[in-house]
C-alpha positions in Angstrom: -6.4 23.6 -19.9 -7.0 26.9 -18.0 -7.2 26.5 -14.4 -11.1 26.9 -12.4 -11.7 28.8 -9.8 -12.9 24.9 -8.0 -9.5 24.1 -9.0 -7.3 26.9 -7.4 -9.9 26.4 -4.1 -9.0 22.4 -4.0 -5.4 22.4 -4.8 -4.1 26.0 -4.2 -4.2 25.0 -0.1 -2.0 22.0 -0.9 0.4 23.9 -2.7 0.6 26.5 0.1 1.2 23.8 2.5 4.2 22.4 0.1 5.8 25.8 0.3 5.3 26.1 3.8 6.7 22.3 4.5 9.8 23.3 2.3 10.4 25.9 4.4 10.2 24.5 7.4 12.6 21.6 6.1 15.3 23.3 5.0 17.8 24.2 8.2 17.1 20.1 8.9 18.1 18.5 5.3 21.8 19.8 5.3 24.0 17.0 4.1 26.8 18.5 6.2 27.2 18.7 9.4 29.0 21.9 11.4 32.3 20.3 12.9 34.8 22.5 14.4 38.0 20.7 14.4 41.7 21.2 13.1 41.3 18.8 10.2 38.0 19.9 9.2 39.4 23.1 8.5 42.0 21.3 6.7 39.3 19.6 4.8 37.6 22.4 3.7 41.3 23.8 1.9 41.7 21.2 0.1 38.0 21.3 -1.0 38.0 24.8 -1.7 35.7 26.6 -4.0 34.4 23.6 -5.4 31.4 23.2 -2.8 28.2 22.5 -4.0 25.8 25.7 -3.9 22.8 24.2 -2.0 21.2 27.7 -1.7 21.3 27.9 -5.3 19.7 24.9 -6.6 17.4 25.2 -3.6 15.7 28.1 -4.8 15.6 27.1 -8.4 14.2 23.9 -7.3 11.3 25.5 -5.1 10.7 27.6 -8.0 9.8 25.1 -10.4 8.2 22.4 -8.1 6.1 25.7 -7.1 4.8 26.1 -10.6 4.4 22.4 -11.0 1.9 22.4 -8.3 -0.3 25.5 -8.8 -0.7 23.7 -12.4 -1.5 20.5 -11.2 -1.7 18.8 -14.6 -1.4 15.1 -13.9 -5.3 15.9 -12.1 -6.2 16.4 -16.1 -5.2 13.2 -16.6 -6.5 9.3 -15.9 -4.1 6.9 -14.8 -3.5 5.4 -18.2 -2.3 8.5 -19.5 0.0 9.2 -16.4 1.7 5.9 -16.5 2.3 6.6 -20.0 3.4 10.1 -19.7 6.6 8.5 -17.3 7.5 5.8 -19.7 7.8 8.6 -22.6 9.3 10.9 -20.6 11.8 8.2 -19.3 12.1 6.9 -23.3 13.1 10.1 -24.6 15.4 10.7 -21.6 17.2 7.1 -22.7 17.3 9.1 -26.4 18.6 12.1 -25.0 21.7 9.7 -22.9 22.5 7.9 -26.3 23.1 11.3 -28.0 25.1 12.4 -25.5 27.4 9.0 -25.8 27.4 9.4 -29.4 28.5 13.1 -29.4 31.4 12.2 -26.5 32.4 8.9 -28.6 32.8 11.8 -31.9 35.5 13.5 -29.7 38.2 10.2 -29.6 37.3 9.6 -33.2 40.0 9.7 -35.4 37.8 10.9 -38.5 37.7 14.3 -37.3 36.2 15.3 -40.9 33.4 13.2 -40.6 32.4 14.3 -37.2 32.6 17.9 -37.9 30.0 17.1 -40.7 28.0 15.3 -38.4 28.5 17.2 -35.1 25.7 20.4 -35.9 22.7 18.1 -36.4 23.8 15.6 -33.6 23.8 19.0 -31.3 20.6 21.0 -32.5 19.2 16.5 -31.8 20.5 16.9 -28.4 19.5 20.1 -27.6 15.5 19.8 -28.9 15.5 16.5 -27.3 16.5 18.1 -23.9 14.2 21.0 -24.5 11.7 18.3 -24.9 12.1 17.1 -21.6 12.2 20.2 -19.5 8.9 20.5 -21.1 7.6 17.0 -19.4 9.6 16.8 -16.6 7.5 18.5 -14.0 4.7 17.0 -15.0 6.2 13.3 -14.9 8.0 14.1 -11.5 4.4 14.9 -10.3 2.3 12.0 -11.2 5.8 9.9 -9.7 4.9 12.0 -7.1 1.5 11.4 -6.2 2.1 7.3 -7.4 4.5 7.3 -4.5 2.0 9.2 -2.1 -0.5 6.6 -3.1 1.1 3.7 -1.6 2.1 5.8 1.4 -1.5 6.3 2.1 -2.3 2.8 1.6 0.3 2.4 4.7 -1.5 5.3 6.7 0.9 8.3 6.4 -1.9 10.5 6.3 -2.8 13.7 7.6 -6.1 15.2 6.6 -6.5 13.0 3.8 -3.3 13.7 2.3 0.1 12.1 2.4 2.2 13.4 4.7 4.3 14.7 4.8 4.0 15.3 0.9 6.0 13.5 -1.9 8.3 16.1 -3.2 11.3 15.1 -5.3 13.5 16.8 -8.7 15.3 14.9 -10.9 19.0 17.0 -11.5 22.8 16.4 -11.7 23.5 15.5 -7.6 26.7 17.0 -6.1 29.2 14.8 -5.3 30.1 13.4 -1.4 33.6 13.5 -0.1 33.3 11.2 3.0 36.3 11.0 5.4 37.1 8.2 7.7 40.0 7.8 10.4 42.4 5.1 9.1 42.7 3.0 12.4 39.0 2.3 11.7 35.8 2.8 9.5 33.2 5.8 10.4 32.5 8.8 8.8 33.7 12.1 10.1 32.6 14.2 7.7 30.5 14.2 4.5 31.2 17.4 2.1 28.8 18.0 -0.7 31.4 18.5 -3.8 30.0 20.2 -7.7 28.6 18.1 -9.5 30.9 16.4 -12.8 34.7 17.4 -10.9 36.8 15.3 -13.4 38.6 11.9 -11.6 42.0 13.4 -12.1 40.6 16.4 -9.6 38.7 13.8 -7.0 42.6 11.8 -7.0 43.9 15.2 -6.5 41.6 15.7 -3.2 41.5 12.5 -2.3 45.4 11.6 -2.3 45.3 15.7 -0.2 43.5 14.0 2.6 45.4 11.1 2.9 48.9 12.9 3.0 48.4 16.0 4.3 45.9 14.6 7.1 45.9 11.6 7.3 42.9 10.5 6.9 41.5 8.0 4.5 38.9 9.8 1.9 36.9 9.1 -1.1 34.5 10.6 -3.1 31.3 8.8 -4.1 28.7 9.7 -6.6 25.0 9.6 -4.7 21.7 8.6 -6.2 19.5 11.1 -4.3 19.8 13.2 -1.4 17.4 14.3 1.6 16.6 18.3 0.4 13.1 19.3 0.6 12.6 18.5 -2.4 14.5 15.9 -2.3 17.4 15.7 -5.4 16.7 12.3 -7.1 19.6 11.3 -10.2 18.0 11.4 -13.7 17.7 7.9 -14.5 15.9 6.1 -17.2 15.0 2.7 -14.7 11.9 3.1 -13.7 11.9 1.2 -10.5 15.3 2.6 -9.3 13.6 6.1 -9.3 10.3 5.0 -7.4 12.8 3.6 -4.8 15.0 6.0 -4.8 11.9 8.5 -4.2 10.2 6.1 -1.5 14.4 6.1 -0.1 14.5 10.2 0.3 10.5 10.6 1.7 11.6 8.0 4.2 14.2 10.7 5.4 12.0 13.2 5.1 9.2 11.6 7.5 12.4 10.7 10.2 13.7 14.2 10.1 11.1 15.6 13.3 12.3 12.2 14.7 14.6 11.1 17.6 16.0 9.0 14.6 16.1 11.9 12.2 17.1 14.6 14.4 19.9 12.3 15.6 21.7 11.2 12.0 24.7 12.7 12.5 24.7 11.8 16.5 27.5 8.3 16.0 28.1 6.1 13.1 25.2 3.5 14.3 22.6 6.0 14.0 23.0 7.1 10.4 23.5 3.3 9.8 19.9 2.8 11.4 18.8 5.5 9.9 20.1 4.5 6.4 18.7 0.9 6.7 15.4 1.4 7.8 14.9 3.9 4.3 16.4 1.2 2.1 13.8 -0.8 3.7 10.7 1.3 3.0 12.0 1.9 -0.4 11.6 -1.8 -1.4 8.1 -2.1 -0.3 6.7 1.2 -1.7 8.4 0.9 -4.8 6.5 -2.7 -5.2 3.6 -1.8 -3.9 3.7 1.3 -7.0 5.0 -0.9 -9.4 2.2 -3.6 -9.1 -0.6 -1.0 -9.0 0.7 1.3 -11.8 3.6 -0.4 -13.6 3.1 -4.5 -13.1 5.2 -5.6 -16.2 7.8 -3.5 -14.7 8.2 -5.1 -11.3 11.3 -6.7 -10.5 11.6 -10.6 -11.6 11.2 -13.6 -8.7 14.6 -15.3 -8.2 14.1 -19.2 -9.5 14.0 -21.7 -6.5 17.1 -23.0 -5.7 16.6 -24.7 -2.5 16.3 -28.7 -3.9 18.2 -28.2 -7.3 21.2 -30.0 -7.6 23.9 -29.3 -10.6 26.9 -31.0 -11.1 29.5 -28.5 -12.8 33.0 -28.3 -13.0 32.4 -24.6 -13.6 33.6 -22.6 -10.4 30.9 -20.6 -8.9 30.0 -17.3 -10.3 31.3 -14.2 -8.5 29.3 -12.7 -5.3 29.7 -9.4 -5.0 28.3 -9.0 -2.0 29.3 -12.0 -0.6 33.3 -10.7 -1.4 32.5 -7.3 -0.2 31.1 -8.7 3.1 34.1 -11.1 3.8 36.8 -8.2 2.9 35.0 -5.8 5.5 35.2 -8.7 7.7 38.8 -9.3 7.8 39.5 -5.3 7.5 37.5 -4.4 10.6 40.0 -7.7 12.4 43.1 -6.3 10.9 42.1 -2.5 12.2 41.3 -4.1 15.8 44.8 -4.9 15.9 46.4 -1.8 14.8 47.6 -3.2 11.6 46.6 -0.2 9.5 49.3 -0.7 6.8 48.3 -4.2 6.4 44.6 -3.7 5.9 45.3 -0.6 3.1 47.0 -3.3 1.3 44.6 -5.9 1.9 42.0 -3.6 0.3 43.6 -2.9 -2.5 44.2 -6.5 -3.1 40.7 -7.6 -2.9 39.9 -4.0 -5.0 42.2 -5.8 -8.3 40.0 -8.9 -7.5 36.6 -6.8 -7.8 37.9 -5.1 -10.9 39.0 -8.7 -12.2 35.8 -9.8 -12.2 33.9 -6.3 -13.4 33.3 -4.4 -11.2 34.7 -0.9 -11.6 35.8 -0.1 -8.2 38.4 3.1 -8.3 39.1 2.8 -4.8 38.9 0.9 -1.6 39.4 2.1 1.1 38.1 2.8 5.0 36.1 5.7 3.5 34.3 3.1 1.5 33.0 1.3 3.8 32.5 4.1 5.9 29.6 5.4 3.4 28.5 1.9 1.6 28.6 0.2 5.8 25.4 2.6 6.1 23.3 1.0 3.9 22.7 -2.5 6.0 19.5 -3.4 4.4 21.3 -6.2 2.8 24.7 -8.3 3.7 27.8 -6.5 1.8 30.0 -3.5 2.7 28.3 -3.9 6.7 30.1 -6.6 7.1 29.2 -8.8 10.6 27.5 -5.7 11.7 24.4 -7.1 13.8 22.0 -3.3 12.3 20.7 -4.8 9.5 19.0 -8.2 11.0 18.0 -6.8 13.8 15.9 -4.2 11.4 14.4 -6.9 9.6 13.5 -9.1 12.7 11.7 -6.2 14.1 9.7 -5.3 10.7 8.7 -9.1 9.8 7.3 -8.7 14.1 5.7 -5.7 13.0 1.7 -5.4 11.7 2.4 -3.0 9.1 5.3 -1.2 7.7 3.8 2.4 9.3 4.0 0.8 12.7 7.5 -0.5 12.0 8.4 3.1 10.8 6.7 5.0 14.6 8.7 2.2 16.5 11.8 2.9 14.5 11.4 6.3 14.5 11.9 7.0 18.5 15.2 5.5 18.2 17.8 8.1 20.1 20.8 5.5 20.5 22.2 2.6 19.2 20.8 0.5 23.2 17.5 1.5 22.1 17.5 -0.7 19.1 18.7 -3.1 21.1 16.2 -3.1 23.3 13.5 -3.1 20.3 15.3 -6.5 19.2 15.2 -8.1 22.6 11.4 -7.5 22.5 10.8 -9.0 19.4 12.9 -12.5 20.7 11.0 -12.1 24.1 7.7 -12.4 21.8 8.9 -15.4 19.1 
């Protein structure tokens, strides 16, 4: 449908004001930050050439959000046919990832014959398939987009009527994050943005680099979004994931002008805090859009378990993060004491046991929990850290979550949360 002249005058503002907010975003989203000493020089070496191109993807990004915007399409469209426009653009991404597994599962075939026949049509699937969706994809990122800025506004981030500041996100291959810790304990030193689908023979390579030639422990870690403007969000086909995951990166976005924001990168406790207090926005606004827009889709209720009673001889099943808590534990003990051999092979002890029981883990290491240790919404890789409870003490004391978010939000050092706590026990 051609675009009115009412239109352009109602939405072309907004769309200047996205441009302008991506500007000004930019110099703050940087996913590294500038460190000047001898080993991160030495880090760089070893990662070479193979840094991720954020100018790059940056402008093709702003490019095609910019479009998106000036078009406005999902405004064409009531909310029945929005919420189905995301679950057929999320379908024929699932179509799209089964091709793909099909055509890589054709190349260990031993019937080379019969995948020759079949590899042509497979391709020319593939390839209309994923023409298909770079057809849809800006507009299903949009109404995502403004289902997300919904539910912010129902929380009061508003400015002029509009959320703010605005939902902007693009699904895309993300680079992957070489994190480095110190081996005598767990914090990151530095975070380096890597190309995105380096094969695990090359990550070993660089990995195994650090370790030796630095000594330092490393490992690389795939990401599920990242704080640009727009933010990069991982295609997925789970619909809730990519609602939270969107909620998770706006949450950065709205910290970055912030004491809390401005100060990420300022000690290890502040990109914990910072880190928690997204993963804790996420889970609300990615409920409150999933019961409004998508209510078959939102997550199930975990049975009551408090009065049941079952006698088993069956031992009990597996805890993840139960494991993954009591290992940091006793490696954060063993570091205390300067017993850094020990808790290397402690850790890859308990990584066989987590492999044992399924879950994939390549490596495990103080660079681990260096990056997962950030993420103290819930008990696991934090281990006894006290972050995460005292976070959700003082947003269960707080009205609403934008009040818990402006209280949050003037954090400028680790004391300052602490005083936050002790003002919540004062008053319960």
């Amino acid at each position: 449908m051609p675009m009115t002249l009412l239109h352009v005058r109602r939405w072309g503002w907004r769309a200047l004001a996205y441009l302008f907010l991506i500007a000004l975003f930019v110099p703050f989203v940087a996913p590294e930050w500038p460190a000047f000493a001898d080993d991160f020089y030495q880090i760089n070496a070893v990662v070479g050439l193979r840094r991720f191109d954020f100018l790059v993807w940056e402008a093709q990004a702003i490019w095609q959000k910019g479009q998106a915007m000036l078009a406005n399409d999902q405004a064409y469209l009531d909310e029945a046919a929005q919420r189905q426009v995301v679950l057929d653009y999320l379908t024929l991404l699932a179509e799209a990832g089964q091709l793909t597994a099909v055509l890589n599962a054709m190349y260990v075939n031993d019937d080379h014959e019969a995948a020759a026949a079949d590899l042509p049509a497979l391709q020319a699937e593939l390839a209309q398939k994923r023409a298909e969706l770079a057809r849809w994809q800006p507009l299903a990122e949009a109404i995502v987009q403004d289902q997300v800025a919904w539910a912010l506004q129902q929380e009061g981030f508003t400015l002029l009527g509009q959320t703010w500041p605005p939902v902007l996100m693009h699904m895309t291959p993300l680079p992957l994050l070489l994190v480095v810790s110190p081996r005598d304990r767990v914090e990151s030193l530095y975070q380096v943005s890597l190309q995105h689908g380096l094969t695990t023979p090359l990550l070993e390579e660089m990995e195994t680099a650090v370790f030796t030639d630095i000594n330092l422990s490393a490992l690389v870690v795939p990401i599920g979004g990242m704080g640009t403007y727009p933010a990069m969000i991982m295609e997925t086909t789970n619909l809730p994931w990519l609602v939270e995951v969107t909620a998770h990166e706006w949450t950065h976005h709205w910290l970055t002008l912030r004491p809390l924001g401005v100060r990420y990168a300022q000690d290890p406790s502040m990109r914990i805090i910072n880190e928690t207090v997204a993963s804790m926005v996420d889970v609300e606004i990615r409920d409150s859009v999933l019961a409004r827009f998508y209510p078959d889709h939102l997550p199930a209720a975990a049975p009551p378990t408090a009065n049941a009673v079952t006698v088993t001889d069956a031992p009990p099943p597996f805890d993840f993060r139960v494991e993954m808590a009591q290992t940091r534990v006793r490696v954060d003990e063993l570091l205390a004491a300067g017993q850094i051999e020990t808790a290397e092979a402690y850790m890859a002890e308990r990584r066989d046991l987590f492999v044992a029981n399924g879950y994939g883990l390549r490596k495990l290491n103080q660079a681990y929990f260096a990056f997962y240790g950030a993420y103290a919404a819930q008990p696991g890789a934090t281990g006894e850290d006290p972050i995460g409870p005292m976070l959700r003490a003082i947003r269960d004391h707080s009205p609403s979550l934008r009040a818990f978010l402006q209280q949050v939000g003037q954090i400028k050092q680790y004391e300052d949360l602490l005083a936050l706590y002790a003002a919540v026990q004062r008053e319960t």
